[in-house]
N, C-alpha and C positions, 0 to 999 in steps of 0.2 A: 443217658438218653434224654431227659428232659432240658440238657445243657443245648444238646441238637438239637430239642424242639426250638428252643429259644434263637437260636444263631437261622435257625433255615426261617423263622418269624422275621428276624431283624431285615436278613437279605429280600425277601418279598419285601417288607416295606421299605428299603431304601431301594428297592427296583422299583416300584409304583410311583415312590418320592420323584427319583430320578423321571421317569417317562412322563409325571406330570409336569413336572419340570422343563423338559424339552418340548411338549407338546403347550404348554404356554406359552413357549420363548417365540414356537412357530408359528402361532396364533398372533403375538403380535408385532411378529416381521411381518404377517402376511395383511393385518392390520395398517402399518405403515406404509406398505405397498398400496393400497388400497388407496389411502390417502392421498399418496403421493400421485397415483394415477389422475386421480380427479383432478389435480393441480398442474395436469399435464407434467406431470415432474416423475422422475425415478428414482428408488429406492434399493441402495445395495446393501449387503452386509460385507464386515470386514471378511468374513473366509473367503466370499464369493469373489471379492476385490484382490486378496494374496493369490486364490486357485485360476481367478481369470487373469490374473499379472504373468503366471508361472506357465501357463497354456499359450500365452501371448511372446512371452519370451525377451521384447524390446519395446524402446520407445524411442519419440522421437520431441525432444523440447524445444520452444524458443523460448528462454528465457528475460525478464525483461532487466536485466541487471549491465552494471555494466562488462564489458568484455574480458576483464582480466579478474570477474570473481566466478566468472561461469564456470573454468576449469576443476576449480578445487569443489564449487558445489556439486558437480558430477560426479566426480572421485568419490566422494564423499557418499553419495546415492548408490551409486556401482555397490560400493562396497559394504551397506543398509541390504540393498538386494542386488545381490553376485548373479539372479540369475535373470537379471534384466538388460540386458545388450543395448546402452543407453548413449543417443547423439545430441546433437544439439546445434543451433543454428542462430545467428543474431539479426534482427533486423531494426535499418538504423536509417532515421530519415522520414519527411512524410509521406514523400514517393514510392521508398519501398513499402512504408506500413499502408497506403491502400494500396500498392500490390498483391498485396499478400491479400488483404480482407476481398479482393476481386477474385485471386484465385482460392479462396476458401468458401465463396460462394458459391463458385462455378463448379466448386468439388473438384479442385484439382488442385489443393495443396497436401504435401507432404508433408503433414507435422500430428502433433496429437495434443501437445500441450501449446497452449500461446499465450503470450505477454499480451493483455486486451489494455490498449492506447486508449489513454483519458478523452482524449478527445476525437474517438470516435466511438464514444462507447454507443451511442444512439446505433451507430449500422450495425456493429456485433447483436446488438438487442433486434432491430428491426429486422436482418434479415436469417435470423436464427442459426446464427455460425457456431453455438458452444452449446454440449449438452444441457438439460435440466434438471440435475439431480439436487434430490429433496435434502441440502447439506446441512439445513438446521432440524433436521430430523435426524438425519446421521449422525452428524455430531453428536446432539443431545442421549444418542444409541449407545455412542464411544466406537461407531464403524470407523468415524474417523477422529483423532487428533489433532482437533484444528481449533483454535480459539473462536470463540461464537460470533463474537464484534466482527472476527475479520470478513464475515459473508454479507458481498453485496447486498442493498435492496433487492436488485432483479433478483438476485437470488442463484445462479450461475454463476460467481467471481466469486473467487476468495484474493481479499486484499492483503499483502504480504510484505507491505512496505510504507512507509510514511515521508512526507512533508513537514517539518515545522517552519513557523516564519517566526524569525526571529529579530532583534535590534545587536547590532554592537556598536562600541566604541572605542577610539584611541585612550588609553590608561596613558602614554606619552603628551598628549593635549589636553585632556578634560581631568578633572580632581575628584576626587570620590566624589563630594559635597555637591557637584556639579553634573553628576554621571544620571543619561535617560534614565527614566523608568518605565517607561512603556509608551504607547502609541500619541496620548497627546503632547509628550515629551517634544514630539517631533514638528508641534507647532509653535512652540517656544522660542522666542526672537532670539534669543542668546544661538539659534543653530543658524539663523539662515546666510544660506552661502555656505553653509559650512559641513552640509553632511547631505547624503546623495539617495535618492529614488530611484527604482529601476523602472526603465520607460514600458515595461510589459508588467502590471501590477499584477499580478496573480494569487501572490500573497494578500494582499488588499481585497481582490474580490472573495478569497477563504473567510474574511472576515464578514459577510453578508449573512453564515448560519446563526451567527449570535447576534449581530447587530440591524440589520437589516441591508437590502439592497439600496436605500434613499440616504442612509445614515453614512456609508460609505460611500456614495458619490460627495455629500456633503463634505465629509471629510478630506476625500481626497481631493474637492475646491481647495478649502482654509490648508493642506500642505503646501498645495501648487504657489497658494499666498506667499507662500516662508520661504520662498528662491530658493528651492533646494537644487543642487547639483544634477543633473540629469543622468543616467548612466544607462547602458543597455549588457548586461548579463552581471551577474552575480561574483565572479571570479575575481573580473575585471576592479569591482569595486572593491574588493576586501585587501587586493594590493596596494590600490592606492589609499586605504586606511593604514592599511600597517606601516608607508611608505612615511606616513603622517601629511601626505594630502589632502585627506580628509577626516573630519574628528569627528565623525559619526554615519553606523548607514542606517537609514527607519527601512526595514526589511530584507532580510535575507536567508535564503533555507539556511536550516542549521546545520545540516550537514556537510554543507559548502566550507563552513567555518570549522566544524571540527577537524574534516581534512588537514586544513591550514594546520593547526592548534595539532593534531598530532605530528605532524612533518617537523614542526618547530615549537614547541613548547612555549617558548619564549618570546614570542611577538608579545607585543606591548597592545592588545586586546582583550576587550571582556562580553560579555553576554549578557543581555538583558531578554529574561523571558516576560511579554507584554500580555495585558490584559483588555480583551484575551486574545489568548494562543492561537492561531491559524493551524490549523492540521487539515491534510489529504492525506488521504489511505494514497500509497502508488505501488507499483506494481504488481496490478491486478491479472491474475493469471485462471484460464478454465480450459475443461476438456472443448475439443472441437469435435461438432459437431457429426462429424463424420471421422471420429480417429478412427485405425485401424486397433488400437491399442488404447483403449480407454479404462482398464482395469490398474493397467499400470501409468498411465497416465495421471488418476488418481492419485496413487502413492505419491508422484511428481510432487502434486499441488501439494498436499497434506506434507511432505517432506519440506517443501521452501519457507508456505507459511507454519511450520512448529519451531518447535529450538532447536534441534538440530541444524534445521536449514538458516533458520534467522542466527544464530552466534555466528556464521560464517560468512554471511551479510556483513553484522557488526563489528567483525575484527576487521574486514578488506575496504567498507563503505561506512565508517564510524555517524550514526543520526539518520542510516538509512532502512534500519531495519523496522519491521511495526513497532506502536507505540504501544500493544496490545499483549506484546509479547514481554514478559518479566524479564529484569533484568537490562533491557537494550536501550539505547540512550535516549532514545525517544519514549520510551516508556518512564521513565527518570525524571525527564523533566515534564510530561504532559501530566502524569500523574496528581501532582499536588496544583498543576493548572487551570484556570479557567477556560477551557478549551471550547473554540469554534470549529464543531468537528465538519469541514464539509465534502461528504461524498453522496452518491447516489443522485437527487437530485439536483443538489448545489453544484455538483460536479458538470450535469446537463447543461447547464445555465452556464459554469464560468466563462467560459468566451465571450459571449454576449454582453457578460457586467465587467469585462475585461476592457473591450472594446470601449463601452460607455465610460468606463473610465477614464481612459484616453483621449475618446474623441470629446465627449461632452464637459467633464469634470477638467481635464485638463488642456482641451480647443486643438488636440493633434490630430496632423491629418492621418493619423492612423496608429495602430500599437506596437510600439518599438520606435517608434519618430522619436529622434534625439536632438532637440534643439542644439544650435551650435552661437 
């Protein structure tokens, strides 16, 4: 008898335990709800995100990757959640992307997730195309799985993807002893004429969160000094290094290069990571504003930017995935870097100290002018 008094005691207090337990936990969801309201912003929990995914049924993504890795990150989502009926769409161009942000103003696009374009992140913000939810509150909940770095300033984007600007050079023309080190490597007489700039600096203007915007126009006078080769896209340039046309480039994404460097192991190239680093977050992705389907849309974003979705990035686009994410080649090397991390508002601005680059640092009548 007294064993029963003891067991029906225990059960009352792990019943009391339990319901205070719950009735805290409600207290402060509905806490962060609260918050979140005053912020204009919204707050979900994870159940409410699975049970409004599974009521919803599908979705619809653009994601902003390129073409031939969308397939397998779909599959790969389908089969995370089998009961989400999931499509997806590409849009490619700067015609189609403000087509798209006209018809998602006017509330007649059919999508729920979208790839939000660096350079026009001001209209996505200005004319409130993606929802507002509180995701460094979420996160920090565990509603969602998403690396904290990766959330925009504005605080709607989660960034899912990286930039680094990197140097290489011919290991066939240049000597260890002789091989760049980084950025003012690149002003060094021993290069000029001999290693190539890309006439759209963009990597150059990433360099303005650490260094300033005055320090890089300066800079990029005293390259213009050193006759460096002109070139206009990144592709173009890394052939004609390997070809041994050129024995050096001061700038190039590094994922451009790893491409190469996986397809062929054995090009007669090497990497120099500079000080500092250029990084941009890219492929910044958020619910719209009007999804039909923004529970599971969610899931979307939280799947691209996690490691599930980032390993599948990194095996098909090698240096493309976040640098935020363990493990991915971007996180590898930015890690022990001095990194110029510039997004949010450095990102606002790059065009503009793009431009200036061009036109004033280096006297073209415009960005991508290729002298001949």
């Amino acid at each position: 008898m007294p064993n029963r008094r003891l067991v029906a005691v225990f059960v009352a207090l792990v019943v009391v335990s339990t319901y205070q337990e719950v009735r805290a936990q409600s207290s402060s969801v509905e806490a962060r709800r609260s918050e979140a309201a005053k912020k204009g912003m919204v707050y979900v929990t994870r159940e409410e995100i699975i049970a409004g995914a599974k009521r919803e049924g599908s979705v619809k993504v653009f994601p902003g990757v390129d073409e031939k890795a969308a397939p397998p990150l779909v599959e790969a989502f389908k089969k995370k959640y089998p009961f989400i009926e999931t499509k997806w769409g590409m849009v490619s161009g700067i015609p189609a992307i403000q087509r798209q942000i006209f018809e998602m103003a006017a509330g007649k696009a059919e999508l729920d997730v979208f790839h939000a374009h660096t350079g026009f992140r001001n209209d996505y913000i200005k004319n409130n195309l993606y929802k507002k939810y509180d995701f460094k509150a979420m996160i920090e909940d565990g509603q969602l799985k998403v690396p904290p770095r990766a959330i925009d300033e504005a605080g709607g984007f989660i960034l899912s993807g990286a930039n680094l600007g990197v140097l290489l050079y011919s290991t066939r023309l240049v000597t260890a002893e002789k091989a760049p080190t980084g950025w003012e490597s690149c002003l060094d007489p021993q290069w000029k004429g001999k290693f190539a700039v890309d006439t759209r600096p963009y990597l150059l203007a990433r360099l303005a969160a650490r260094w300033s915007e005055e320090k890089v126009l300066d800079y990029a006078a005293k390259l213009k000094a050193n006759d460096p080769i002109w070139a206009r896209g990144h592709t173009t340039s890394l052939e004609r290094l390997v070809s041994g046309e050129l024995s050096m480039i001061c700038g190039i994404s590094m994922h451009v290069w790893l491409r190469r460097a996986k397809n062929d192991p054995t090009v007669p190239v090497k990497m120099v990571v500079p000080n500092p680093l250029g990084v941009a977050f890219f492929e910044s992705h958020a619910v719209y504003a009007q999804a039909k389907n923004p529970n599971a849309a969610l899931l979307w974003v939280e799947f691209f930017a996690a490691k599930d979705g980032q390993e599948i990035v990194e095996t098909l686009e090698p240096g493309r995935a976040s640098f935020v994410v363990e493990g991915t080649a971007a996180n590898r090397v930015a890690k022990d870097a001095n990194v110029s991390l510039c997004d949010g508002i450095c990102r606002d601005r790059e065009e503009k100290l793009i431009e200036r680059i061009a036109v004033e640092a280096w006297k073209f009548p415009k960005v991508g002018y290729t002298p001949q």
